[in-house]
Each structure stands twice: as structure tokens, then as C-alpha cells.
Residue, then its C-alpha position, 0 to 999 in steps of 0.5 A: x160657706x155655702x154653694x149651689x150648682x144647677x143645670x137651670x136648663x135655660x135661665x129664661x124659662x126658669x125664671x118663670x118656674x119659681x128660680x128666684x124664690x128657690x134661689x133665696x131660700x138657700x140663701x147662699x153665698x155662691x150660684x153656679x148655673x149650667x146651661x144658661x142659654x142666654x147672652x149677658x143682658x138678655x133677662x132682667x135677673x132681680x138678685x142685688x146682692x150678687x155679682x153676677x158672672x156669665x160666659x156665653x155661648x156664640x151660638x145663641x141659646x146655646x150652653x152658657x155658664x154662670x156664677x152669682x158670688x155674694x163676695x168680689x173675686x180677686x179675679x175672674x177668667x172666662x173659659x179655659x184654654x181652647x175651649x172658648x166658644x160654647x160658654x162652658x166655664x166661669x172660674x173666680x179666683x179668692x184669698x183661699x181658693x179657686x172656684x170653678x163652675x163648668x158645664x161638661x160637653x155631652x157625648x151625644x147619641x151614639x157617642x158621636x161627640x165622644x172624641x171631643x169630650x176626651x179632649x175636653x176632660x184632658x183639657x180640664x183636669x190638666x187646668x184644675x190640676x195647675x190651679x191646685x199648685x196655687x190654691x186649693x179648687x172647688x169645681x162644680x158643674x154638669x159632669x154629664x156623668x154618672x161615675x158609677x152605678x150606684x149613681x143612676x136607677x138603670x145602670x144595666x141598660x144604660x152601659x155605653x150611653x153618653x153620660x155612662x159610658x166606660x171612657x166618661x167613667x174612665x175620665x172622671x175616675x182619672x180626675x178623682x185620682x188627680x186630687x180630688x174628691x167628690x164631695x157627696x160619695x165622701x159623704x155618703x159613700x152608700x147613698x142610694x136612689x138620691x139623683x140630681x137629674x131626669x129625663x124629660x120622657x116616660x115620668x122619669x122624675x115621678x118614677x126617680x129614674x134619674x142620674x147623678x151628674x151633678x157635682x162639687x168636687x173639691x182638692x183633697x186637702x179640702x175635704x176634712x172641711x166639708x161640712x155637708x153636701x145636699x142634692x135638692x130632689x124637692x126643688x123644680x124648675x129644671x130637668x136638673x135639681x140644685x146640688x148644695x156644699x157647705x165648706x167651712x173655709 
């Protein structure tokens, strides 16, 4: 079984830049998309061999996550708990799993958002840690986190910044140590210089001065079944690349 997570940054404007060729040549049986920016309805996505689940923002143009599935799910939830209206989660539920694609709110400049985003890591772990009492969870996403230094170029001058803050850090190394695996770092616990996302700004992509903080997460006892995980640095379209995790299930 094969997945893709990507932060398309807005599906509209990626749809332009080559999505559905890319999306194709993977050829998966799941797309997890972040940061959408669109509601349902709003582009004309030509993928008929997908399902297509989407969870929108209320504020337009805003967030917004999705999930293209190649197989009907036995059920589906949009968001969880409290947190409703940023479209931040599609989770499906299968015979023999959960999966679970969210888009982590960003700390913002200055970590002006940073006690929103502890409420929302607790929020989260706690839900996908009641969903690992029934079956086993496969979580992907934008973490908006880079958990250690090996995970971004310029760890030094970017301590305390949102994305590698100590508290993000902290959160993330909690949900790991809730029953979790990160599938790349289980992988390849030594891989450098392979990030998932750059800046906009000063040539970031061109000089790989990026960050990884894109991810497939998966229960413990899932992890002898992970066959691969990628990080595509060679697709465009996006601030972000596609991550991949193939799973034999």
C-alpha cells in the first residue's frame, strides 16, 4: 500500500503547476493534501479513481485539508474535538487502520500562537492515542515541525523560531513517546541534507536550505511493516514536497 502527504499550498494554484501529472506518476492509493485553501467544490480536480474527502476552513482561502482514497472507507470524521473551524483534519477509518491527515496550526512570528498550538498537540495526541485502542493509526500531515537538528539546514540560527522551537520540539518527541514512530528517521535514522520544505525567500529551495516537517507517523506495531518512505525533492508545485510511505498491510 502506498501513501502521499503534500502541503500543496493552495490546490488552486497547484493545479496549474503540474499536481495531477505528479500525482499520477506516484500512483498511490492515498493523497493526503494540507493546506488546501479551498472550499469543496471550488476546482474541478480530474482524479475519477479517487474519493475525494475535504475539510474546509470557515475562513475562505484559509487551511483546509484533504484526502483522495482509491478504497471507500468504512467511516469518515471531519476534524476532531474542538477544533472545527480551520479544516485542519480528514481522518478515514478501514478494516485495518485509521488514517489521519492534519495540517499542525503554525506558532507563527514570535511564537504569538504558540499557546494555541500546545493545546492543539494535546488535543491531538490524546485523540490518536484513543484511536491506537481500536486499531493501529497511520498519521500524516504538515507537523510544522522539525523535531531535531539533523531535520533542518540552519538548526543554530533558527532555535526558538516557530517550526523549531523547544515546546514544538517537546510535543512532538511526546508523541513519539505516546506509541509512535516516525517513519523516515525509523528508516533512515542518519539521513542528512533530504528536507520536505523551503522558504519562499533567499533561494532557499535552490541553495537546500529547507526543513523537514513533513511526516508519516505510524503505531509502533506497525513499524516492521514499513516497506519505504520517500521525501520527493524532485517534484515542484509547492513551498513543500510530497512525502511517500509505502506499508504492507
Amino acid at each position: 500500500m502506498k501513501l502521499v502527504s503534500w502541503n500543496v499550498n493552495g490546490i488552486r494554484a497547484c493545479l496549474g503547476k503540474g499536481f495531477i501529472e505528479s500525482m499520477n506518476s506516484l500512483d498511490s492509493d492515498f493523497i493526503c493534501l494540507q493546506e488546501t485553501k479551498m472550499q469543496e467544490g471550488q476546482a474541478e480536480i480530474d482524479m475519477p479513481e479517487y474519493r475525494k474527502y475535504f475539510s474546509s476552513a470557515e475562513k475562505k482561502g484559509y487551511s483546509g485539508t484533504a484526502i483522495f482514497a482509491k478504497e471507500e472507507p468504512l467511516s469518515v470524521q471531519i476534524n476532531f474535538g474542538s477544533h472545527t473551524d480551520e479544516g485542519r483534519g480528514v481522518i478515514l477509518e478501514y478494516e485495518k487502520f485509521y488514517l489521519v491527515n492534519v495540517y499542525v496550526p503554525n506558532a507563527q512570528d514570535k511564537l504569538k500562537r504558540i499557546d494555541y498550538r500546545m493545546k492543539w498537540e494535546d488535543d491531538f495526541r490524546a485523540f490518536v492515542c484513543e484511536l491506537d485502542k481500536v486499531k493501529p493509526v497511520i498519521i500524516c500531515g504538515d507537523m510544522n515541525v522539525a523535531h531535531e537538528e539533523i531535520d533542518l539546514k540552519n538548526p543554530k540560527s533558527n532555535r526558538g523560531n516557530a517550526g523549531f522551537s523547544d515546546q514544538e520540539r517537546e510535543k512532538m518527541t511526546e508523541l513519539l513517546n505516546a506509541g509512535f514512530v516516525d517513519t523516515f528517521r525509523f528508516l533512515y535514522p542518519d539521513a542528512t541534507g533530504i528536507y520536505s520544505w523551503w522558504s519562499y525567500r533567499f533561494n532557499a529551495r535552490k541553495n537546500n536550505a529547507g526543513w523537514r516537517i513533513d511526516y508519516f507517523i505510524v503505531s509502533d506495531r506497525l513499524k516492521d511493516k514499513i516497506v519505504d518512505a520517500k521525501i520527493h525533492t524532485e517534484i515542484m508545485g509547492s513551498d513543500h514536497c510530497p512525502v511517500e510511505l509505502e506499508i504492507n498491510l
